[in-house]
Structure formats: C-alpha cells, structure tokens
C-alpha positions as CSV (number, residue, x, y, z in Angstrom):
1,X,16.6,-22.4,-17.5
2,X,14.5,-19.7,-15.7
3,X,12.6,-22.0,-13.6
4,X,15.9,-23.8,-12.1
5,X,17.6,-19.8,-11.9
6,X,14.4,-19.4,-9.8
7,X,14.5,-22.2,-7.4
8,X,18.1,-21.7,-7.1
9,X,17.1,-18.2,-5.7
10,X,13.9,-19.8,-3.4
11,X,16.6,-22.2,-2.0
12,X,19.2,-19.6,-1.3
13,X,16.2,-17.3,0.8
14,X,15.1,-20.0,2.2
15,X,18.7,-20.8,3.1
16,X,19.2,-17.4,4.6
17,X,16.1,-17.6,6.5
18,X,16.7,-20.7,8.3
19,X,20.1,-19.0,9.3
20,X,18.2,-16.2,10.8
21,X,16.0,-18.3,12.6
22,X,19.0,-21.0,14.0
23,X,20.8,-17.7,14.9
24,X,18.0,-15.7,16.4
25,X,16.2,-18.6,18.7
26,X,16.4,-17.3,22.3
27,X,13.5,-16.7,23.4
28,X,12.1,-13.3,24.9
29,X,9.3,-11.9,26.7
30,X,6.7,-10.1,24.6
31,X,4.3,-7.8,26.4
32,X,0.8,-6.5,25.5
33,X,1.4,-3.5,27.9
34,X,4.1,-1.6,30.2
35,X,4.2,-3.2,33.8
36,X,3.2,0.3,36.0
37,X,0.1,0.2,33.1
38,X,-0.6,-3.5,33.6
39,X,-0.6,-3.7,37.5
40,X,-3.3,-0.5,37.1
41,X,-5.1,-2.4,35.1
42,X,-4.7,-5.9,36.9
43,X,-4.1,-7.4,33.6
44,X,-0.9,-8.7,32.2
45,X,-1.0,-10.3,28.8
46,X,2.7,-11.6,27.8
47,X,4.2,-14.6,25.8
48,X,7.8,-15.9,25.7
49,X,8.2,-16.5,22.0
50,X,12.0,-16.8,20.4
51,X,12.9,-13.7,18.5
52,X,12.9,-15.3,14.8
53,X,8.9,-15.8,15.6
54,X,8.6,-12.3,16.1
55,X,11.2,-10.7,13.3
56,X,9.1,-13.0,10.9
57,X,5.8,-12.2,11.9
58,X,6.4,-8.8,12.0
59,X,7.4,-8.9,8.2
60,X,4.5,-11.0,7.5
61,X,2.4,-8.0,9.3
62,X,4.2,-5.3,7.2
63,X,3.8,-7.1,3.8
64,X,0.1,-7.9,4.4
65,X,-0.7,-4.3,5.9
66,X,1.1,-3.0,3.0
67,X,-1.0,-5.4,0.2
68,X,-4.3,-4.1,1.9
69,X,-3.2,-0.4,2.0
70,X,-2.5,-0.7,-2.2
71,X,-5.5,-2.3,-2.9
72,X,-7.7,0.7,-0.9
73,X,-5.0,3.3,-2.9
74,X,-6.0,1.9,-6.0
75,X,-9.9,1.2,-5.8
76,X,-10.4,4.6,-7.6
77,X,-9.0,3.3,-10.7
78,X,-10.9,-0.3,-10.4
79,X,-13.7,1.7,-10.3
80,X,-12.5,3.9,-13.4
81,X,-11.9,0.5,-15.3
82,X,-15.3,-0.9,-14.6
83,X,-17.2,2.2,-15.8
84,X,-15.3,2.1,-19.1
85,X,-15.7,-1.3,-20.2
86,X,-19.3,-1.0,-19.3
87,X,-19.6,1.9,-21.0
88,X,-17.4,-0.2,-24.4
89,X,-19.7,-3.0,-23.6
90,X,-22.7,-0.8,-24.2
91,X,-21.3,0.8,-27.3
92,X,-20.2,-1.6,-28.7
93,X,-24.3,-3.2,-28.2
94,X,-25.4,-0.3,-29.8
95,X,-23.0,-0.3,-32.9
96,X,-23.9,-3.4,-34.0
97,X,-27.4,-2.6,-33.8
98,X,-26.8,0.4,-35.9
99,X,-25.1,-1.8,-38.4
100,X,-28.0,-4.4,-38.2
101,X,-30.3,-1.7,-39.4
102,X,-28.2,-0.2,-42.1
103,X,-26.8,-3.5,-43.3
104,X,-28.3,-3.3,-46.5
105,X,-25.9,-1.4,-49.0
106,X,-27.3,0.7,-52.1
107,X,-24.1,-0.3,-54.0
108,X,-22.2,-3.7,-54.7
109,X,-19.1,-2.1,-54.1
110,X,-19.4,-1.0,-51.0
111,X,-21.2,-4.4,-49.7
112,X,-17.8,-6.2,-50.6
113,X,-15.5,-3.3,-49.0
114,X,-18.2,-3.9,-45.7
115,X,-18.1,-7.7,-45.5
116,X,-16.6,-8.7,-42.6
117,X,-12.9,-10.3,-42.8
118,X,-12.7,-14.0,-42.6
119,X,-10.6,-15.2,-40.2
C-alpha cells in the first residue's frame, strides 16, 4: 500500500517537474562576470543554457551544499559516538575478564543465580 502511495507521489513530482521544465525552456545567457569587468579583464566566460537547466541545478547546488554543511555541523557528535563505544568496547573487555577470574563461586546457590540465561 505504502510503496504504490509512494510512487504515486514520485510520479506526481516528477510530473510537476517536467511542467517546469516544458514551461521554463527559453534559453538565456549565463555570465561568469559583469561585461565592464570582463572587457578589463579580456575574458568573457558565458553559456546560453535554457532556464529549467539552471533553476534545477541551482537546487541540486543548494541541496548538496546543504548535505556537506550538516555533516561538518555534526562531526562533533561522530566523534562523541566513536569515543563511547570504544570506551563500552573496552569495558565491556575488561568485565568479562573480571568475571573469568572470579568465575568460581564459594556457594551452589549463587553459581545457579550467575549462570548465564539460555537463549
């Protein structure tokens, strides 16, 4: 049920975006630099690309620059995670050596109370 819902809702973006790219084709004239600038210079970089190219691309750009700017937010907290489960890894290494070398119980009792669960 989900998974038709879902490509119900790809098809209807996907729908929309083809309307915004039939509707947006003519091209334009996209410049590196201002012309006073670019005759200075003696260089003039410029494409003629139709404006759907660029409205998409320019999401692309913001999604991706967005992504990248997360992922540098949140390396403090990778970090955070890596130190701890180290630091349970290690524990953990040295509780069950601790166990090893008290594994032998003085009382019955307390051996079956110890006894790992079977699973």
């Amino acid at each position: 049920m989900f998974r038709y819902l879902r490509y119900l809702i790809l098809a209807a973006v996907g729908l929309a975006l083809l309307i915004v790219a039939l509707a947006n084709r003519t091209p334009v004239l996209l410049k590196a630099m201002p012309d006073d600038f670019a005759a200075f210079l003696g260089v003039s970089w410029q494409i003629e690309l139709p404006v759907f190219v660029l409205l998409f691309s320019g999401i692309v750009i913001g999604v991706l620059v967005g992504f990248l700017w997360e992922w540098a937010r949140e390396h403090k907290h990778r970090a955070t995670a890596s130190t701890k489960t180290r630091e349970v890894s290690r524990l953990e290494r040295e509780l069950a050596t601790m166990r090893d070398a008290t594994s032998v119980p003085q009382d019955d009792v307390i051996a079956l109370l110890d006894r790992p669960k079977a699973k």
